[in-house]
C-alpha positions as a LaTeX table, in Angstrom:
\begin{tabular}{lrrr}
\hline
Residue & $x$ (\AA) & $y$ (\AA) & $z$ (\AA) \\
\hline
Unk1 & 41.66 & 87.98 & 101.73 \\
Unk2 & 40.39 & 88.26 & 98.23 \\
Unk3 & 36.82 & 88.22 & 99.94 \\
Unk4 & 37.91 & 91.02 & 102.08 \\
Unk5 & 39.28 & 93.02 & 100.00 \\
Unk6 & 36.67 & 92.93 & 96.65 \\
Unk7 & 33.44 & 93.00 & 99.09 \\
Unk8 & 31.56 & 96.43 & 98.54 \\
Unk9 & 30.47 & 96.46 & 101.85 \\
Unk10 & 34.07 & 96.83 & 103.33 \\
Unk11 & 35.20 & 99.25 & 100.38 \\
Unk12 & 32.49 & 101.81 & 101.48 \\
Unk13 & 35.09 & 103.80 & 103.52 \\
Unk14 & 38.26 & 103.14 & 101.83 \\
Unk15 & 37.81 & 104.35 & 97.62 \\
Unk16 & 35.58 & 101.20 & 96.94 \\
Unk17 & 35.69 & 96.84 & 95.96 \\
Unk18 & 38.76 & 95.90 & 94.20 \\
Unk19 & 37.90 & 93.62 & 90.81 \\
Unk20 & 37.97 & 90.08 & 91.75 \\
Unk21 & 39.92 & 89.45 & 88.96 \\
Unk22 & 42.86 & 91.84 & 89.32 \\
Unk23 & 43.12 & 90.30 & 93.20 \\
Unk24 & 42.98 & 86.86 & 92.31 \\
Unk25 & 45.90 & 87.82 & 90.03 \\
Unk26 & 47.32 & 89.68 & 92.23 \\
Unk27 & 47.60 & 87.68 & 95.43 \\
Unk28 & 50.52 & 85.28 & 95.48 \\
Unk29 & 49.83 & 81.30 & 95.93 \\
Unk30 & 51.81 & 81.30 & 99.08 \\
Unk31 & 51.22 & 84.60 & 101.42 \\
Unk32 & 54.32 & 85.24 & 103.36 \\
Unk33 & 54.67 & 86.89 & 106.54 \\
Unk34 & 54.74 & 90.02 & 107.45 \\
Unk35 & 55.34 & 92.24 & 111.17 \\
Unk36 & 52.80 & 94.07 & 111.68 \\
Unk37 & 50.05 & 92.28 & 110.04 \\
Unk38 & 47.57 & 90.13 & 111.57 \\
Unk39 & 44.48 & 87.92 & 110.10 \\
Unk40 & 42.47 & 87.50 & 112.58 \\
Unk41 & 40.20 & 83.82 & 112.63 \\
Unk42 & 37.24 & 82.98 & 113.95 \\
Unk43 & 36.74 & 78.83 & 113.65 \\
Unk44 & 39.15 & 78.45 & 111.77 \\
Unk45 & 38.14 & 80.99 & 108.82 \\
Unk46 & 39.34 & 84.46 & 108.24 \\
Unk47 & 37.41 & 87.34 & 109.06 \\
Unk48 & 39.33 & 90.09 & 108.84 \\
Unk49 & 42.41 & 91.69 & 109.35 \\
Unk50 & 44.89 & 94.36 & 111.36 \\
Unk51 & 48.11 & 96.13 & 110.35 \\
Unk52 & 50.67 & 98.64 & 111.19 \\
Unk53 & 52.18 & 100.34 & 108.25 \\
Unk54 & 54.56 & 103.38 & 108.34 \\
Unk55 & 51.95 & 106.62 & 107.41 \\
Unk56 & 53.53 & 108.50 & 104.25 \\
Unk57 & 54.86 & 111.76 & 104.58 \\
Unk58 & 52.92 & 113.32 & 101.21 \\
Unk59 & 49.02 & 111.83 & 103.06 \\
Unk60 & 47.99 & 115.04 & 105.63 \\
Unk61 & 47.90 & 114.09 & 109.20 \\
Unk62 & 50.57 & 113.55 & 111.68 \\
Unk63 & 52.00 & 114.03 & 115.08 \\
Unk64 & 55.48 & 113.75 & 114.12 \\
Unk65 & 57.56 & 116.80 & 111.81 \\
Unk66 & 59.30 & 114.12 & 109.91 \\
Unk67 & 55.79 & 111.95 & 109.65 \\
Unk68 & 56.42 & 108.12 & 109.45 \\
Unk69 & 54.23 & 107.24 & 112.42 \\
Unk70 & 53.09 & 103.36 & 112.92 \\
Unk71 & 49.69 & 103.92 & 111.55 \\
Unk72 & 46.72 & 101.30 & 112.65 \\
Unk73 & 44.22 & 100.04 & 110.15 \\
Unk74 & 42.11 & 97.07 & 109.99 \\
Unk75 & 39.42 & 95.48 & 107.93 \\
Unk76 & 36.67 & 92.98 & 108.45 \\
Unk77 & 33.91 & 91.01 & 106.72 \\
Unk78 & 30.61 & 92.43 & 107.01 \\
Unk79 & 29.21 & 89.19 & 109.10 \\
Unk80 & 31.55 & 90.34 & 111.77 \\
Unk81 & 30.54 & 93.56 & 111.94 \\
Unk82 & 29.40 & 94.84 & 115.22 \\
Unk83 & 30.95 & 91.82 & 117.19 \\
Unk84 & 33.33 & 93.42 & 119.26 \\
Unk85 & 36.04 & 91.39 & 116.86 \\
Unk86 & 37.67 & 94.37 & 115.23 \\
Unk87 & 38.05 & 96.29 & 119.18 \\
Unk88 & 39.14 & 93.21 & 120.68 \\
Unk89 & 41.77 & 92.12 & 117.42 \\
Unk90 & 43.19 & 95.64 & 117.39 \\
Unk91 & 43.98 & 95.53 & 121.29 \\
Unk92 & 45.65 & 92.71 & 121.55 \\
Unk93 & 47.77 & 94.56 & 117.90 \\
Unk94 & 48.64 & 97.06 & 120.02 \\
Unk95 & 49.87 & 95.38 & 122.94 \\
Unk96 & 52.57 & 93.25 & 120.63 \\
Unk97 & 52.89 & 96.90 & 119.08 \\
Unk98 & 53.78 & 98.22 & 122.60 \\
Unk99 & 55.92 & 95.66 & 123.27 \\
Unk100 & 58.11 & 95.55 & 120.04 \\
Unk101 & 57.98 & 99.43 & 120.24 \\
Unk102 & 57.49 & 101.04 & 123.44 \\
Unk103 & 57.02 & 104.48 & 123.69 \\
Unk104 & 55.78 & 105.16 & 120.24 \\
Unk105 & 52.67 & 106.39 & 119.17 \\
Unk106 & 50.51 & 105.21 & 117.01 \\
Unk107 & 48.00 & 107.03 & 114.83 \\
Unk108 & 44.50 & 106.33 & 112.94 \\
Unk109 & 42.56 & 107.57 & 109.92 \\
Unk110 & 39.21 & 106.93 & 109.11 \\
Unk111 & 36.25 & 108.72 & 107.34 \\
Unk112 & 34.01 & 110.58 & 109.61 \\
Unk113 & 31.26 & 108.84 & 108.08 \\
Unk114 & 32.01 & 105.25 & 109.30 \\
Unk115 & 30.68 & 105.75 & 113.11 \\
Unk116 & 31.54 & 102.45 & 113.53 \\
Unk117 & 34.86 & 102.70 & 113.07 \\
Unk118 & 35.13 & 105.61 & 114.94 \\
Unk119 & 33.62 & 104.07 & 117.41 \\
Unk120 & 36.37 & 101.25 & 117.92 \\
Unk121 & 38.93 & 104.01 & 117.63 \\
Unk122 & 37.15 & 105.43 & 120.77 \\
Unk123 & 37.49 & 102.47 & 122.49 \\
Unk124 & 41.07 & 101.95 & 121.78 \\
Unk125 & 42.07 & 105.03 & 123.40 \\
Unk126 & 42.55 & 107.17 & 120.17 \\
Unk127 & 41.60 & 111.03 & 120.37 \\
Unk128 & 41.23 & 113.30 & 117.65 \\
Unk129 & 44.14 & 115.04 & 116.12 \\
Unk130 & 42.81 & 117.01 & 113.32 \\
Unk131 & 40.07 & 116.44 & 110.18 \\
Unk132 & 40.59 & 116.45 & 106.61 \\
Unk133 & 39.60 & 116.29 & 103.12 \\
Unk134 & 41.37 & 113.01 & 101.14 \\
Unk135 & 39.85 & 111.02 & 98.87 \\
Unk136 & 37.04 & 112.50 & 98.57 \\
Unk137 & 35.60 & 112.77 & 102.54 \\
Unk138 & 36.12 & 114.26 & 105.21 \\
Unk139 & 38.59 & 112.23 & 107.64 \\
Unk140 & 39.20 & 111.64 & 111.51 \\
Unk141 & 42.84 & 111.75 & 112.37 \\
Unk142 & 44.00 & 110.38 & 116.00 \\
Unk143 & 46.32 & 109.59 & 118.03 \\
Unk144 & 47.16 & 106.65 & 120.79 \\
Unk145 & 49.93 & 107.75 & 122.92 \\
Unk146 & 51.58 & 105.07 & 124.24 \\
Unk147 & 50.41 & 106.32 & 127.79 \\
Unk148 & 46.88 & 105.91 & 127.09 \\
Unk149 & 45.59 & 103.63 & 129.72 \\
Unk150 & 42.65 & 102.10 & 127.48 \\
Unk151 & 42.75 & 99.00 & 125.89 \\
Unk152 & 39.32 & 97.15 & 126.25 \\
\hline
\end{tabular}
């Protein structure tokens, strides 16, 4: 995680690396468990990860009046990059997603500068919602309705 998280490759599209230091210190000696978060392995070694977190009301972008949509995100090392990992990890997410809550939507941000992650987001079934200015860039905002029949 702390490789994931201070690599500058993966902090290109998301406000940079995080300082070593400050994760090492940060990350607790045990990791507990949480729904909606997945590492994902590959022989037996992390390379990345996928989560559903509720998106905050005060970020722009939503599909809901009241917000609080199950947002998708996911991260991976750079030596899995262009795999098929990250389109293959975040179908199988939102299957269990599907399953624990049918019928809800789920949305995606990402900056329109990382094609590939627009790609995946393509692939998942996500169309665009709207763009945006946060943090700096311009961002893609979608949507996966729940009756979206792609899931390769």
């Amino acid at each position: 995680m702390i490789d994931l998280f201070s690599s500058p490759e993966v902090g290109t599209y998301i406000g940079g690396a995080q300082p070593r230091e400050q994760l090492d210190r940060a990350m607790p000696s045990t990791p507990g468990q949480r729904e909606g978060f997945f590492v994902v392995e590959l022989g037996g070694a992390m390379i990345g990860m996928v989560t559903f977190d509720r998106r905050d009301a005060q970020h722009p972008g939503h599909v809901r009046p009241d917000a609080d949509e199950a947002q998708l995100g996911y991260m991976f090392l750079p030596h899995a990059w262009g795999c098929g990992y990250a389109t293959e990890a975040c179908a199988a997410a939102m299957r269990w997603f599907a399953s624990v809550l049918p019928g809800e939507p789920v949305v995606l941000c990402a900056q329109t500068a990382n094609d590939p992650s627009l790609r995946v987001a393509a692939k998942l079934g996500f169309t665009e919602v709207e763009r945006f200015e946060e943090y700096g860039a311009e961002q893609w905002f979608g949507v996966r309705s729940p009756t979206t029949p792609r899931t390769t």
